[in-house]
N, C-alpha and C positions, 0 to 999 in steps of 0.2 A: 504494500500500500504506500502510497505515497503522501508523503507530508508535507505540510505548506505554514508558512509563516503566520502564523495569526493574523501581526500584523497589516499583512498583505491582501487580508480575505473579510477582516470586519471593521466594520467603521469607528472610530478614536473610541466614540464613548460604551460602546458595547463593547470592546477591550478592556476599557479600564473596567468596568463590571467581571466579567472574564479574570481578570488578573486579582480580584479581591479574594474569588475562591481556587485558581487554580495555576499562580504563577507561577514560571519553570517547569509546570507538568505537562507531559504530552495526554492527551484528550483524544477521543475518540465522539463525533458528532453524529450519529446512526440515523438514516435515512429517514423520511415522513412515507406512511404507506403510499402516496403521489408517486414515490421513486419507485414502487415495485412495476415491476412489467405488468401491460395489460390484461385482466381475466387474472390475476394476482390476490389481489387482495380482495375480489368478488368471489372468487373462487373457481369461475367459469373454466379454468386451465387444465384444476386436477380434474373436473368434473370433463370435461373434454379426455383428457387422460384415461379416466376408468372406461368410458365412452368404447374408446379405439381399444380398450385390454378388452373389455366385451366380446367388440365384434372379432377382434382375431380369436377369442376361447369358441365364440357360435362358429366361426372358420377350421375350425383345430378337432370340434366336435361333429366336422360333417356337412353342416350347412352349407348349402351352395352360394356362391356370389349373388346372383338375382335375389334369392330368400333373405339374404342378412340386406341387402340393398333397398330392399321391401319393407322390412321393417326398420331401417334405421332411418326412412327416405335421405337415403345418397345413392349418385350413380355407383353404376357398374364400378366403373374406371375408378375411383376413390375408394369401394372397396379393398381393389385387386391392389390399390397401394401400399394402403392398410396392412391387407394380412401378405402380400409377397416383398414389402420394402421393409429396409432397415429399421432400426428403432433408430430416433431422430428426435432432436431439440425442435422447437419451435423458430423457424426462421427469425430475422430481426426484421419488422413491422416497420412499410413506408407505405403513402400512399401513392402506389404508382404500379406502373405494370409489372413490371420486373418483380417486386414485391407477392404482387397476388399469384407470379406464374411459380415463387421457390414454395410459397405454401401449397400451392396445387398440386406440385409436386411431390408434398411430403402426404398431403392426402386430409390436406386441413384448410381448404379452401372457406369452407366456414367461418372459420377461425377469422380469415382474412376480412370478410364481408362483416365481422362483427366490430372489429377493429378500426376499419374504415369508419361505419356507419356510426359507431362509437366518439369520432371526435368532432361530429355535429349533431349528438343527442339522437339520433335517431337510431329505430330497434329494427334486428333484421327480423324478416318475416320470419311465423313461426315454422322452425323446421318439422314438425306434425303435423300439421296444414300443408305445405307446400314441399314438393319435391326440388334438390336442389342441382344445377345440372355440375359438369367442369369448368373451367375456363376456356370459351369458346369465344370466336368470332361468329358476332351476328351480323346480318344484311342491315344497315338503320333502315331498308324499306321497310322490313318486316313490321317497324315500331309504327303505330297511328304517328301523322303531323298532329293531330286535335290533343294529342295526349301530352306534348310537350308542354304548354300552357295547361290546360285543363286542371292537368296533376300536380301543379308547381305548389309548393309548402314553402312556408318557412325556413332558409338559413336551407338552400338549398348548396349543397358541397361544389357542384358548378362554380358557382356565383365565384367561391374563394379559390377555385381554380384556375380561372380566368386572368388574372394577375400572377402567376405563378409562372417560372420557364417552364414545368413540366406538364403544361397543359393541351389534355389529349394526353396523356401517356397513364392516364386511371380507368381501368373497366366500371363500365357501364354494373348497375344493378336492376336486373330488368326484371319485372313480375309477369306470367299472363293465366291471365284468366278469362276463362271465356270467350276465347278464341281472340283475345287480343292480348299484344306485347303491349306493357308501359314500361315505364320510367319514373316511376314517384317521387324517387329519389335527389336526381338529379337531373331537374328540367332545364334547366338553361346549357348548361352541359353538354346535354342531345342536340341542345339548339345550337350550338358553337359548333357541332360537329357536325350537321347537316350545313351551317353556314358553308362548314370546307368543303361541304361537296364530297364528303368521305362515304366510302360506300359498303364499310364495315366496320366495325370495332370489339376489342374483347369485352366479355361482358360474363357476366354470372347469371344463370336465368333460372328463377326459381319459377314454377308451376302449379298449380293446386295440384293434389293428390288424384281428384276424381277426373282432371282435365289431362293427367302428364301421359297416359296412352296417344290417347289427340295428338297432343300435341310432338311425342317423338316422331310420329309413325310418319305426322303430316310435314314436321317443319327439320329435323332430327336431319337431314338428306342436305339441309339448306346452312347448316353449322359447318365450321371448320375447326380444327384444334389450332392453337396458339405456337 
């Protein structure tokens, strides 16, 4: 660990306080629960953790890929990372693509959409309700134009994208239901992207439960991997 001057690191008069109870002693300042990693101090991490020991014991006990995919709603592909990849730390969290494509990779793509959606308060849809696909490229035709405004919220993650260099370079989070793609999430976003005249983006596409046949069988042909 590394050590640093005091003086170098707190303002005069918070030293002099500092020095009444512990001059000439080295100190140790222990993090605010803010400093633990995200899903840390919620808990969401281990609980993610025991999650994936699960589903590899229902893999280890028989159960086929599609059945343990059925009941955990995650694809296929997330499965087979699960129970045939390494055991693996949790990538380090950015919002950008490159970030969403190492969690994908480890088979915790979730993980990533929760984190994202996490530093503009907003909750990801529930994964019991809704099937969640991989990180794909979608067509933006496939998205309604009516749903870019329509579904704009509050403190939309766009908005603060927008002023950033790496903008465009964060997947989409895209819901459907009902036989239509949105974007709840991030309306100005889609809209900056259709601005460029871009004719696909990665994205994460969750689905109802009762619609994600539909929606493989019809739209499943029209995705590309990343």
């Amino acid at each position: 660990m590394k050590y640093e001057n005091a003086k170098d690191v707190l303002p005069a008069r918070l030293l002099e306080e500092v020095q009444k109870y512990a001059e000439g002693k080295v100190i140790y300042i222990p993090r605010t629960e803010k400093g633990r990693g995200w899903g840390e101090a919620s808990g969401y991490r281990e609980k993610l953790r025991k999650r994936n020991a699960l589903i590899c014991s229902r893999y280890l006990a028989g159960q086929s890929i599609m059945e343990i995919a059925e009941e955990f709603f995650l694809s296929p592909e997330t499965i087979k990372k699960l129970v045939y990849g390494k055991k693996m730390e949790l990538p380090a969290f950015s919002p950008s693509v490159m970030s969403a494509r190492q969690y994908a990779e480890a088979g915790m793509g979730e993980e990533w959409v929760r984190s994202y959606l996490s530093l503009y308060q907003k909750t990801v849809p529930d994964t019991e309700e809704y099937f969640m696909s991989e990180l794909v490229r979608i067509p933006l035709r496939l998205i309604e134009a009516g749903t870019i405004h329509a579904m704009a919220k509050a403190g939309d993650p766009g908005e603060a994208a927008e002023s950033d260099e790496s903008f465009y370079e964060v997947p989409l989070i895209v819901v459907y239901e009902q036989g239509h793609f949105m974007v709840p999430f991030q309306p100005s976003y889609l809209e900056g992207l259709v601005k460029e005249k871009r004719n696909a983006h990665y994205a994460f596409v969750f689905a109802q439960n009762e619609d994600y046949g539909y929606f493989w069988n019809h739209y499943g042909k029209h995705f590309s991997k990343w």
